[in-house]
Backbone as numpy.savetxt, mean C-alpha at the origin, in Angstrom:
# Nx Ny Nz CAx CAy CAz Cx Cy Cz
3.97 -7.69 -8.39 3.13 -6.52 -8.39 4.02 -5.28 -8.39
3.44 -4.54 -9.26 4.28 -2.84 -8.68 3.63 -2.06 -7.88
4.77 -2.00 -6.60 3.99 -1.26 -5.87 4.74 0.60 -5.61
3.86 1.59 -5.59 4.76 3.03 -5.30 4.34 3.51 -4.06
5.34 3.66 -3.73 5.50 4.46 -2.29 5.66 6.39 -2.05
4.96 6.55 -1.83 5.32 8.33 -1.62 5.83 8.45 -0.57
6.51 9.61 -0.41 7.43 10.37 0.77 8.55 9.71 1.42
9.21 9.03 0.43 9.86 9.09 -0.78 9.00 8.60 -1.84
9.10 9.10 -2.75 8.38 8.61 -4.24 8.95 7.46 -4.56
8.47 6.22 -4.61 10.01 4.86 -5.01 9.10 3.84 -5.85
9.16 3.27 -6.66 8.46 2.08 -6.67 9.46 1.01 -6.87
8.59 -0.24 -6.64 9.15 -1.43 -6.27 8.24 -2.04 -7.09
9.17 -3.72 -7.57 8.30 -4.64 -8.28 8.73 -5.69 -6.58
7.24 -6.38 -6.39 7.44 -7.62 -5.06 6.46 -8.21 -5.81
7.43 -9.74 -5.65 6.41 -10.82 -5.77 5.28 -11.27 -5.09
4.12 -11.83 -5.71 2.89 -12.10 -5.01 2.60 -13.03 -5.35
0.63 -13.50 -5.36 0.17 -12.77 -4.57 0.57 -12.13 -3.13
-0.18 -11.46 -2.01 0.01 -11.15 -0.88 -1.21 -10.33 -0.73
-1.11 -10.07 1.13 -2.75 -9.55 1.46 -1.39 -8.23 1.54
-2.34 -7.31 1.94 -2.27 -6.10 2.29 -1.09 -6.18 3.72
-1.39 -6.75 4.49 -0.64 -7.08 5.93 0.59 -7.66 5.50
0.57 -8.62 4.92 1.73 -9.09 4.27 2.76 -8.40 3.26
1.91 -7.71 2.90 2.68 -6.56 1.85 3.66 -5.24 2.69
2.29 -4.98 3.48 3.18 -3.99 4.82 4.09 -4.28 5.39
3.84 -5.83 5.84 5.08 -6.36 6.96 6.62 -6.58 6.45
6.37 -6.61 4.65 7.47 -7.24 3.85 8.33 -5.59 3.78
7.47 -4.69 3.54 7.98 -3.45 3.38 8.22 -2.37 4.37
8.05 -3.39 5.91 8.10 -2.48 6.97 7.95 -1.53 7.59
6.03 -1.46 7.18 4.94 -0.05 7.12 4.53 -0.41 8.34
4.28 0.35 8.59 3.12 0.20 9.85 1.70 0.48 8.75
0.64 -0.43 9.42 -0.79 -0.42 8.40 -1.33 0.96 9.39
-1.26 1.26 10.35 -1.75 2.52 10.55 -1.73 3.78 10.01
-0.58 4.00 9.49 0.64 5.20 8.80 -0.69 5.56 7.23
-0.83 4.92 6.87 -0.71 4.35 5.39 -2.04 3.83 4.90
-2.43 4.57 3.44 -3.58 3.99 2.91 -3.61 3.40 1.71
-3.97 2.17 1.05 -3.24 1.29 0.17 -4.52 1.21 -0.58
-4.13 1.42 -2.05 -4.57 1.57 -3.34 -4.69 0.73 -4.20
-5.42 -0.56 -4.95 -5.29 -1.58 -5.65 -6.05 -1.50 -6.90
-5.04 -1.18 -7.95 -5.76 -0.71 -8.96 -6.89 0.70 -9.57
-6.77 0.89 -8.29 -7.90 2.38 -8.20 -8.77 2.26 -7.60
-8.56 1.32 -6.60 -9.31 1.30 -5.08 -8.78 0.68 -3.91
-9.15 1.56 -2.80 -8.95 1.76 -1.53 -9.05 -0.13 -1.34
-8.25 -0.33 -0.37 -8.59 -1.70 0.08 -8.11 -2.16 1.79
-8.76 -3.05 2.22 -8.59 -3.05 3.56 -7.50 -4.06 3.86
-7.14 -4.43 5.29 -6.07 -4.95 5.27 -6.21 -6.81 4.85
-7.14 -6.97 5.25 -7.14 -8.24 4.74 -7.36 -8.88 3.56
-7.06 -7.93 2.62 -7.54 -7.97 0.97 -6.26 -8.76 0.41
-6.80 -9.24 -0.80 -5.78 -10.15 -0.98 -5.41 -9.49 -2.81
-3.77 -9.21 -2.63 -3.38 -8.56 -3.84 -2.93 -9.18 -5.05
-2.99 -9.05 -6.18 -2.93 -10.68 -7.31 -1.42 -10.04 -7.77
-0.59 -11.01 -7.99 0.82 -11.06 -9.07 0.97 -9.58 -9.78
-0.33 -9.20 -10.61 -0.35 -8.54 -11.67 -0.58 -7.17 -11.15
-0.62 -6.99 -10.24 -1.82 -5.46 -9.59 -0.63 -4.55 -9.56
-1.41 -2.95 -9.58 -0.66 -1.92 -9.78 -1.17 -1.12 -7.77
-0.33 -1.31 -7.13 -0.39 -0.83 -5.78 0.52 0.31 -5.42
-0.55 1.24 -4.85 -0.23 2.50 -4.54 -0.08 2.75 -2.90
0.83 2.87 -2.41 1.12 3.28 -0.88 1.44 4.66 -0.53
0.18 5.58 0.07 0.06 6.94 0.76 0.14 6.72 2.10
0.85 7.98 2.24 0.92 8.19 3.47 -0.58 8.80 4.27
-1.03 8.43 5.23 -2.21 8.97 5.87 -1.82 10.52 6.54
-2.57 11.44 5.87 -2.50 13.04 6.28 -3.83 13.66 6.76
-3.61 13.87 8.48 -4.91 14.56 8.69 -4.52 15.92 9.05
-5.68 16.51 9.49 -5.71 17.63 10.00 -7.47 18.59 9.71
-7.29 19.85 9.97 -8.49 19.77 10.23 -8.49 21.45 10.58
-9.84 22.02 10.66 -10.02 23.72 11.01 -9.17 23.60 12.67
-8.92 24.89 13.21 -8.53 24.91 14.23 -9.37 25.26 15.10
């Protein structure tokens, strides 16, 4: 799968399949940090990612009025 990472911008090719958790743990994310993209949708952690998929890793940014 290719997966891109922001903040640093990087992508990576990792072999799969893999769930989401497994993908994090291989790339040493914390799943809290981070909101993961599969193909052009949001997916949860127990989703399961195929060989072929194009995966996007954001960083989670809040904030809010003061």
């Amino acid at each position: 799968m290719r997966v891109e990472l922001r903040n640093p911008s990087r992508t990576l090719e990792i072999d799969g399949p893999l769930t989401v958790v497994a993908l994090l743990q291989r790339l040493e994310v914390d799943r809290e940090t981070v909101l993961v993209i599969c193909d052009g949708t949001l997916v949860p952690g127990d989703a399961r990612i195929e060989a072929d998929a194009a995966v996007e890793i954001r960083p989670v940014i809040s904030g809010g009025a003061p």
